[in-house]
KOLKEKE-118574 format. One record per residue (C-alpha): residue in three letters; x, y, z. Coordinates in steps of 0.2 Angstrom, whole numbers, plus 5000, padded with zeros to 4 digits. Each point is the difference from the previous one (the first is absolute). Example, Ala and Ser with C-alpha at 12.3 -4.5 7.8 and 13.67 -1.06 7.14 Angstrom:
REM KOLKEKE-118574
Ala506249785039
Ser500650174997
This chain:
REM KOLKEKE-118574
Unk500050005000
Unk501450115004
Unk500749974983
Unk498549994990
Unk499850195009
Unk501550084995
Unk499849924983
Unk498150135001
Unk501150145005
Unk501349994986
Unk498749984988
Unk498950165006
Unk501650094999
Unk500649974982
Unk498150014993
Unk500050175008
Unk501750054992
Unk499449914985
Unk498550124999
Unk501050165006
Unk501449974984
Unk498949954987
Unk500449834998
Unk499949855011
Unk501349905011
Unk499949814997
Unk500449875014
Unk501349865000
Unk500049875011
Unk501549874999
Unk499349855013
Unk499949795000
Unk499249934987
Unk498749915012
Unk498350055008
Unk500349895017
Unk501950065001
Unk499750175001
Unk498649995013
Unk501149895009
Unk501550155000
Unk498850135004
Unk499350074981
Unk498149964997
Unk500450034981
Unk498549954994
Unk499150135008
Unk501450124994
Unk499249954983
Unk498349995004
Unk500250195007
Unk500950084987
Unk501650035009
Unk501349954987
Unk500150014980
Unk501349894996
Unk500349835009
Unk501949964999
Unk499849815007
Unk501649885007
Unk501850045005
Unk501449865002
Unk498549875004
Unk498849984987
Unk498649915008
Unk498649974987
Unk499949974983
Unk499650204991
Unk498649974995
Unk499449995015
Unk500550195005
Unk499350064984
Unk498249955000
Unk500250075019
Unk500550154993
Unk498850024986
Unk498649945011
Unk500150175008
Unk500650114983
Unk501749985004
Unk501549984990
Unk501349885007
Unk501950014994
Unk500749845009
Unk501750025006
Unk501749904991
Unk501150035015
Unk501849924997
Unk500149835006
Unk500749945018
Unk500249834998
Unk501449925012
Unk500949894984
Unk501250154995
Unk499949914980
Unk498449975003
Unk499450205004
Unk501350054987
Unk499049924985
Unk498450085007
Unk500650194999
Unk500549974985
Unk499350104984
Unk499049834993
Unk499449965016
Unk499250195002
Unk499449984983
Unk499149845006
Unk499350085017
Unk499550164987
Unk499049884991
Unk499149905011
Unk499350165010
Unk499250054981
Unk499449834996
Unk499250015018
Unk499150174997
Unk501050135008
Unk499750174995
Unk502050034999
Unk501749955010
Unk500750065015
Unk502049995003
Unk500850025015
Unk501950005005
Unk500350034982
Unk501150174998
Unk500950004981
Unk499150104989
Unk500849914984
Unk499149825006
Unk499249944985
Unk498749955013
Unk499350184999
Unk499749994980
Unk499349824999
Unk499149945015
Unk498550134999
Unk499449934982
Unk499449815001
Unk500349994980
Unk501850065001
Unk500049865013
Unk499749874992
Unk501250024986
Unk501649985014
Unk500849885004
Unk499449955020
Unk500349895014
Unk498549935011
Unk500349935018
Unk499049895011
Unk500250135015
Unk501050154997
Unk500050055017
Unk499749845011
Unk499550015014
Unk501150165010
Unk499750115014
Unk500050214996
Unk501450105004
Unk500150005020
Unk498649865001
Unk498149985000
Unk498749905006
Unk500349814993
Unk499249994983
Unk499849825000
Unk498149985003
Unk499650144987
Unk501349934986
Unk498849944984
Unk501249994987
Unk501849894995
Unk501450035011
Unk501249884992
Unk501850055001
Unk501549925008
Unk499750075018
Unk498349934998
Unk500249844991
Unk498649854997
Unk500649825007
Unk499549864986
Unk500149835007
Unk500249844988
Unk498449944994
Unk499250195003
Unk499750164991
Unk500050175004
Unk499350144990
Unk500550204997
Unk499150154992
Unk500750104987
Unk499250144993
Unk500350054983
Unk499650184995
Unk499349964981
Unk499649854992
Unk500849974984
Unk499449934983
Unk500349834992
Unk501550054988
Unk500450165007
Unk501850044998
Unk500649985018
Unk501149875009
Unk499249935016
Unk501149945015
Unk499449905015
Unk501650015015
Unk499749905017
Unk501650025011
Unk500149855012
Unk501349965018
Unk500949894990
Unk500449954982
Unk498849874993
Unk500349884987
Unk499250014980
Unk498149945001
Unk500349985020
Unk498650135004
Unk498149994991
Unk499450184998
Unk498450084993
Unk499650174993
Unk497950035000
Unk499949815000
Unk501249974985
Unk501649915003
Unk501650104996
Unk501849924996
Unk501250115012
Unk502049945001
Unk501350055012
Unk500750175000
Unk501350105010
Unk499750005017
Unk498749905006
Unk498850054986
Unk499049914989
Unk499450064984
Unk499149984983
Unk499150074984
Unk497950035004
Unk499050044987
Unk498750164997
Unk498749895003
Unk500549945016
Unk499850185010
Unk498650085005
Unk499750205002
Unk500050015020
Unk500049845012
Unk501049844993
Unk500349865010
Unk501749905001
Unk500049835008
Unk501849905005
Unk499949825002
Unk501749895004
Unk500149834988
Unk500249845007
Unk502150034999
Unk499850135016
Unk500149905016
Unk499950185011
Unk499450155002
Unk500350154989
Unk499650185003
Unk499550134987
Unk500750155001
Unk499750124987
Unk498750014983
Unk500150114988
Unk499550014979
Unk501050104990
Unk499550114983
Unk500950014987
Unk499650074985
């Protein structure tokens, strides 16, 4: 209530500046990308929206809790644009976090918040003015022309700078990366979620490749994995990786499922590290 009170107070302030200068003052609000979580922290966000306290909803931060399609029909429920947040990655791998601030990997991120319905993107920590970023990632059409990376999890699961409530209970969406790996025990399976920002059509001009990083190298055909219910081929790669050729078919726009099985040649258990698809065009 205290919150929700000031939020009342900032919002009578700059509609009256807004009306005394001609023009009016919109409201940003950067905060988690969950309902429950912020009611649990102290933010009743929802009546924020419902009351007409914000214009713009900036949703996430180093956690991402919720797929974005969840914030944007939160948003527009109330006539609000939401502009989710691509903060850089804090993954605990060190390679792991590099290949998620890279350029493909932004791309990637850019395009799923379009493919989810955003209204735009919001970047934060990001301070060079030359990125490419700042020319491609506001046009989904220029998008899809790049080459890209997709992760299972680009953040994992991570506390915020100087830490927060545990997020574990509110966390709807993949978290797969090497501090976070998925135990598969002989004779079992696990699955992942990978989304994809576009789908892509059957002879497009584009080369599609599945990666799945593991704790230990594997041998050829030692590992059963499917893409969307469709068996791909992946070999050994540098370390600990596994990967192969997937075709246009294969991937989905948004939500695509990846399932890991070990053959009958593994006697114990793995653990699955990382997933990502690379494109290439």
């Amino acid at each position: 209530a205290m919150m929700t009170e000031l939020m009342t107070r900032v919002r009578q302030l700059t509609d009256e500046v807004g009306r005394k200068r001609g023009r009016p003052i919109l409201i940003a609000m950067r905060v988690p990308d969950s309902v429950e979580y912020c009611r649990a922290i102290g933010l009743d966000l929802e009546k924020w929206l419902a009351g007409d306290l914000l214009d713009l909803l900036v949703v996430s931060s180093y956690f991402q809790l919720n797929e974005w399609e969840y914030s944007v029909a939160l948003g527009h429920k109330y006539g609000v644009k939401v502009y989710p947040s691509l903060d850089e990655s804090r993954v605990a791998d060190e390679a792991a976090r590099t290949m998620r601030v890279s350029l493909l990997a932004y791309r990637g991120r850019a395009a799923d918040v379009w493919a989810a319905g955003a209204d735009g993107v919001y970047l934060f920590n990001a301070f060079d003015p030359q990125d490419p970023l700042w020319r491609e990632m506001g046009d989904p059409k220029v998008l899809a022309k790049l080459d890209c990376d997709y992760f299972g999890s680009t953040r994992g699961s991570v506390r915020a700078n100087g830490g927060n409530l545990p997020i574990g209970p509110y966390q709807k969406i993949e978290t797969l990366n090497p501090a976070n790996p998925k135990t598969v025990r002989p004779g079992e399976s696990q699955t992942a979620k990978l989304r994809a920002g576009a789908g892509f059509k059957p002879g497009e001009k584009v080369q599609l490749t599945l990666r799945l990083q593991l704790d230990r190298p594997v041998e050829p055909g030692a590992v059963e994995v499917t893409l969307n219910g469709q068996a791909v081929k992946l070999e050994p790669a540098e370390k600990r990786w596994l990967r192969g050729p997937v075709g246009t078919e294969q991937v989905r726009a948004g939500i695509n499922t990846v399932t890991l099985k070990p053959g009958p040649s593994v006697s114990k258990s793995l653990k699955w590290q990382d997933l990502v698809l690379e494109v290439r065009h």
